[in-house]
C-alpha positions as CSV (number, residue, x, y, z in Angstrom):
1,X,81.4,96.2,97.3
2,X,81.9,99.2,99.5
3,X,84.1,97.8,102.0
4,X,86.3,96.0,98.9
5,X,86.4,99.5,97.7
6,X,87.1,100.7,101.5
7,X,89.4,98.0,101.7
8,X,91.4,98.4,98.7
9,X,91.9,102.3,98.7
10,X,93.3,102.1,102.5
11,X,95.6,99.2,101.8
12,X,97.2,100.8,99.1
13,X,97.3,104.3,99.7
14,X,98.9,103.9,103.0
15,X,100.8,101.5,101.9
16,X,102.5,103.8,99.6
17,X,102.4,106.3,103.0
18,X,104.6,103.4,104.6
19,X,106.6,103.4,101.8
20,X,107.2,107.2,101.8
21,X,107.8,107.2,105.3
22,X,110.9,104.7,105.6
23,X,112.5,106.2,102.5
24,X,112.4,109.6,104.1
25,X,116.2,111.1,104.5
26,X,115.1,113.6,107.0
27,X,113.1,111.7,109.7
28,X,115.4,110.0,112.3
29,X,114.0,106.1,113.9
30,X,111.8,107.7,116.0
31,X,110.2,109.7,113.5
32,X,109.8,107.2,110.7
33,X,107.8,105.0,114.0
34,X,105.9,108.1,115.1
35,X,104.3,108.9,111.4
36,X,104.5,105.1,110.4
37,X,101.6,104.2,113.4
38,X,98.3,106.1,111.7
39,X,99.4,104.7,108.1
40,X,100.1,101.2,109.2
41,X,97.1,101.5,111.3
42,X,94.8,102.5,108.6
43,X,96.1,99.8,105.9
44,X,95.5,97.1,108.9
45,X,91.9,98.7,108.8
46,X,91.8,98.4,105.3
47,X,93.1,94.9,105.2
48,X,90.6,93.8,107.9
49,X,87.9,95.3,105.3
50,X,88.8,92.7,102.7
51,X,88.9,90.3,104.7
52,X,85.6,90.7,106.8
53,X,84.1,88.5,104.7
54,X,86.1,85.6,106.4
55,X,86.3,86.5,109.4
56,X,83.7,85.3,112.3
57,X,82.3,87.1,114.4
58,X,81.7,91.3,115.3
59,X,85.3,92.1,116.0
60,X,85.9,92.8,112.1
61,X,82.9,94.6,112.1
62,X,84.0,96.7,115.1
63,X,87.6,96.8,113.5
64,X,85.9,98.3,110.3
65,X,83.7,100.6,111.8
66,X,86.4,102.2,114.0
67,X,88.9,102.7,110.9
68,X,86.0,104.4,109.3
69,X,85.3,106.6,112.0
70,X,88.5,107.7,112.4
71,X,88.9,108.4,108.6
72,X,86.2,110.5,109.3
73,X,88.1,112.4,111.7
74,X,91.7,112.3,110.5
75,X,90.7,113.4,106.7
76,X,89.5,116.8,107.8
77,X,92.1,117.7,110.6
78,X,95.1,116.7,108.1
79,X,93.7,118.7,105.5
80,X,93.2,122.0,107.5
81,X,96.9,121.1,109.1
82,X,98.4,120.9,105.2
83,X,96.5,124.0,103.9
84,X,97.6,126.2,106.8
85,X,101.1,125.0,106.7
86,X,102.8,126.2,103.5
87,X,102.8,123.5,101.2
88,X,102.9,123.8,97.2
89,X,99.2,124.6,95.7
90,X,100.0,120.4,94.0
91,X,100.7,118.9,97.1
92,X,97.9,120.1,98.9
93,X,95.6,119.3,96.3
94,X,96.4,116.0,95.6
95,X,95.6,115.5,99.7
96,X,92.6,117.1,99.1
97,X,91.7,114.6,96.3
98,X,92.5,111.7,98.9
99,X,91.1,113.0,101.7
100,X,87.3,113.7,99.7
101,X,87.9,110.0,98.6
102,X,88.7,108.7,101.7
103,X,85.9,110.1,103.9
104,X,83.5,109.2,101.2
105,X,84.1,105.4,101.2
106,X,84.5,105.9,105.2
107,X,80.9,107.8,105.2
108,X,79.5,104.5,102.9
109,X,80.7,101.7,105.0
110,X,79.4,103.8,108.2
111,X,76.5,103.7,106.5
112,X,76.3,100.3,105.6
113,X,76.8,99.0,109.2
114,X,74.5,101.5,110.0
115,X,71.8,99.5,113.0
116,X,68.5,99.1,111.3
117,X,65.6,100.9,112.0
């Protein structure tokens, strides 16, 4: 169930990111590429997590594990990056919102593939 959950919250969320991106007014080509890759990278993550199930061998596994990790990472940077820059009290914590949501399925599917002991 966790990578489902995993799987589902990336996909659509940065989906939606996509989405926001292209329909943007003030970023040029380069910029709707530039802040397109970590969202379409993290929904390919996500999609990989729905899929794991089918697919064969460690490679999804290592696909999973790595868009995990770096939800770890990216969560906590953004958020520091979109307090300290100004944004409206809403926007900020709506981001908050997804980023505590986003590390915690990220910190449970680490945990599943966690090596036994």
């Amino acid at each position: 169930m966790t990578l489902v959950l995993f799987g589902v919250w990336n996909v659509a969320m940065w989906s939606a990111r996509v989405r926001n991106i292209v329909g943007d007014p003030d970023l040029d080509t380069t910029g709707r590429l530039w802040w397109s890759l970590p969202a379409v990278l993290f929904a390919a993550g996500g999609a990989v997590a729905l899929l794991r199930r089918w697919l064969p061998g460690t490679a999804a596994g290592w696909v999973v594990r790595a868009a995990a990790s770096c939800t770890v990472v990216y969560w906590p940077v953004r958020t520091v990056l979109l307090v300290g820059n100004g944004h409206a009290a809403g926007f900020v914590a709506v981001h908050v919102v997804l980023a505590v949501v986003s590390v915690g399925l990220a910190t449970a599917v680490l945990l599943r593939f966690r090596p036994a002991r």
